[in-house]
LONUVO-264116 format. One record per residue (C-alpha): residue in one letter; x, y, z. Coordinates in Angstrom, 3 decimals, decimal comma. Layout:
% LONUVO-264116
R   type       east      north         up
R      A          X          Y          Z
...
This chain:
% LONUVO-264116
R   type       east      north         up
R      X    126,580    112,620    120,783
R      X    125,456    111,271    117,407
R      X    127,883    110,961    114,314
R      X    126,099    113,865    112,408
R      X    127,096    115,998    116,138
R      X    130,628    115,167    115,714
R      X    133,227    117,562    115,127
R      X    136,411    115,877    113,413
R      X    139,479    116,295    114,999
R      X    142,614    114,067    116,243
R      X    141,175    112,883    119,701
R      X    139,948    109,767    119,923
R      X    136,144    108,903    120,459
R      X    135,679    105,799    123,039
R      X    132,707    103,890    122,920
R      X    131,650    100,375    124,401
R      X    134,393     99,010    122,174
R      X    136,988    101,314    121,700
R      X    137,270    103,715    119,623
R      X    134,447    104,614    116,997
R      X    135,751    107,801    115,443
R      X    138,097    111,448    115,864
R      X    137,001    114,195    117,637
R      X    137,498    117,576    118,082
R      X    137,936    118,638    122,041
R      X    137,523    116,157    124,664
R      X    135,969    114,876    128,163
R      X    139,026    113,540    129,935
R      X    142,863    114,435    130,250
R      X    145,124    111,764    131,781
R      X    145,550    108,013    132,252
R      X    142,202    105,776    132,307
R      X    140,760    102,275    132,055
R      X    138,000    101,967    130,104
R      X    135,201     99,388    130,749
R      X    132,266     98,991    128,498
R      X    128,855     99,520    130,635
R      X    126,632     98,560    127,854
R      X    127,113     97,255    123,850
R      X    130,083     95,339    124,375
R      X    130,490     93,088    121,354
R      X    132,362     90,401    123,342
R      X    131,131     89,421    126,931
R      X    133,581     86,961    127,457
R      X    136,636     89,110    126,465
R      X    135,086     92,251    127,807
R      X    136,084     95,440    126,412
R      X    138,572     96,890    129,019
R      X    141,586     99,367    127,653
R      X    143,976    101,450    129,094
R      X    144,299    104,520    127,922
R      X    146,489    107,801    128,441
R      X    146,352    111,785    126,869
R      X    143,135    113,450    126,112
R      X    140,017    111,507    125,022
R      X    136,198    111,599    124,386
R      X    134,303    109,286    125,817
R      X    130,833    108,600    125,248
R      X    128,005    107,619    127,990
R      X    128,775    103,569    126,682
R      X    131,887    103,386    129,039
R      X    132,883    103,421    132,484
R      X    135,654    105,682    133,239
R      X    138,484    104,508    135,962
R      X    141,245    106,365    137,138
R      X    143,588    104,654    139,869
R      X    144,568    106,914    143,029
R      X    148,215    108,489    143,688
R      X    150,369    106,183    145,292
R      X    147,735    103,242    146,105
R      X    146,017    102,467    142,881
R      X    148,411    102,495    139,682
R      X    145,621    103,038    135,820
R      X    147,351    100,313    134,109
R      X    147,644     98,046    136,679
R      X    143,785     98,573    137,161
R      X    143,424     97,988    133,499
R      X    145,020     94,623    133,589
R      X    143,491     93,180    136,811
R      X    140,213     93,744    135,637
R      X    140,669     92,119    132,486
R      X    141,117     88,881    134,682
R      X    137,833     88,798    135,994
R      X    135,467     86,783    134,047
R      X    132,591     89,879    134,029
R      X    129,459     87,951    132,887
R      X    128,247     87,140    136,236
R      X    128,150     90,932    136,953
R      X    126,062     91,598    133,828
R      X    122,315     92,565    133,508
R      X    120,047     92,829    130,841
R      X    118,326     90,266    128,687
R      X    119,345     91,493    125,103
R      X    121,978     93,902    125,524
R      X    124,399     93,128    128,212
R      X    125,037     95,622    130,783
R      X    127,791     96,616    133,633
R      X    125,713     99,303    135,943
R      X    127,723    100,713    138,269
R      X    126,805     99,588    141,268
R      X    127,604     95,684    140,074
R      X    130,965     96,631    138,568
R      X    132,015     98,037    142,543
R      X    131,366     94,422    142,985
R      X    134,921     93,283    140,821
R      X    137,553     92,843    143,589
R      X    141,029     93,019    142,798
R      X    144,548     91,949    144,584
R      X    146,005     95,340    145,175
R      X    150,034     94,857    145,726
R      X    151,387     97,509    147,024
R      X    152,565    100,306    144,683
R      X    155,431     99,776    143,780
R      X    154,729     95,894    142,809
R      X    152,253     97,380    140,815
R      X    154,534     99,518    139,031
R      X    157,120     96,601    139,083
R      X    153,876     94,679    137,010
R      X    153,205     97,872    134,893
R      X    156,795     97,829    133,425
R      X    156,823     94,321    132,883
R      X    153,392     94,816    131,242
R      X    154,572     97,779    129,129
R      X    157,927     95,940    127,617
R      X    155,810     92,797    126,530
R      X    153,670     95,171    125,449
R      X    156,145     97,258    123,333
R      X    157,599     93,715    121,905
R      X    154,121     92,404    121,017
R      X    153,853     95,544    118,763
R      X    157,201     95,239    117,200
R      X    156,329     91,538    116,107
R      X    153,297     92,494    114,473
R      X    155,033     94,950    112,556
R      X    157,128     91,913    111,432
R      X    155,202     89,746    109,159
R      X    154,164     93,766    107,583
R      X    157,850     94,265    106,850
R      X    158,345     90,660    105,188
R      X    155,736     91,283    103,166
R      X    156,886     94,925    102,176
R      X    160,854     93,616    101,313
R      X    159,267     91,332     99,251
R      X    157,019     93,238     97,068
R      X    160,103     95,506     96,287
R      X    162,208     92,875     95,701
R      X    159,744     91,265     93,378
R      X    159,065     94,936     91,692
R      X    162,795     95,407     91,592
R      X    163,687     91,398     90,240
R      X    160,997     92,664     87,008
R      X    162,667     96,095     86,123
């Protein structure tokens, strides 16, 4: 779907890369890794991203779901953003992850609830990696007012 095809809305449009705009209805409902098939600005930090709710996501990405009880999303997400994925890549200019090389990534699956032991570890660091950015933000903010306020 073009730009100009777009409906705006509040769901998230996943490309290669993430997301590239806000959409109106949506292709999948649940929890997902993403993995760029082709247009990934970064080969050596390939675009891989975990995501949960509903979503729209264009032909550009690979869409993974994990299976009840064997396979957890998130843990999916992560392992595969430990592979080094150039050597599965095609294409001269544009890079490209068919399917049939990405069945190729193997992956340590734990059993499930190690991987669900990894996925809360993964989600607290997570959570606490967000809070820090916020930090310097707030610094910033306090001072500003107390600058504004220090002139009044």
């Amino acid at each position: 779907m073009t730009s100009t095809e777009r409906i705006s809305g509040d769901t998230p449009y996943y490309g290669a890369n993430g997301i590239q705009d806000y959409v109106d209805g949506y292709t999948h409902d649940g929890e997902f890794t993403l993995i760029a098939e082709d247009g990934a600005n970064d080969t050596r930090n390939y675009p891989i991203k975990f995501v949960s709710g509903k979503i729209w996501v264009n032909n550009h990405a690979h869409v993974l779901a994990g299976k009840q009880n064997i396979l957890n999303t998130r843990f999916l997400s992560f392992s595969l953003q430990q592979i080094n994925i150039e050597p599965f890549l095609s294409g001269s200019g544009r890079a490209k992850l068919n399917a049939s090389e990405m069945k190729k990534l193997l992956i340590a699956v734990p059993n499930i609830y190690e991987q669900i032991k990894v996925e809360n570890f993964l989600g607290e660091m997570a959570h606490l990696i967000a809070a820090n950015e916020q930090v310097p933000k707030l610094v910033i903010k306090i001072v500003k007012n107390s600058l504004a306020n220090s002139l009044h």
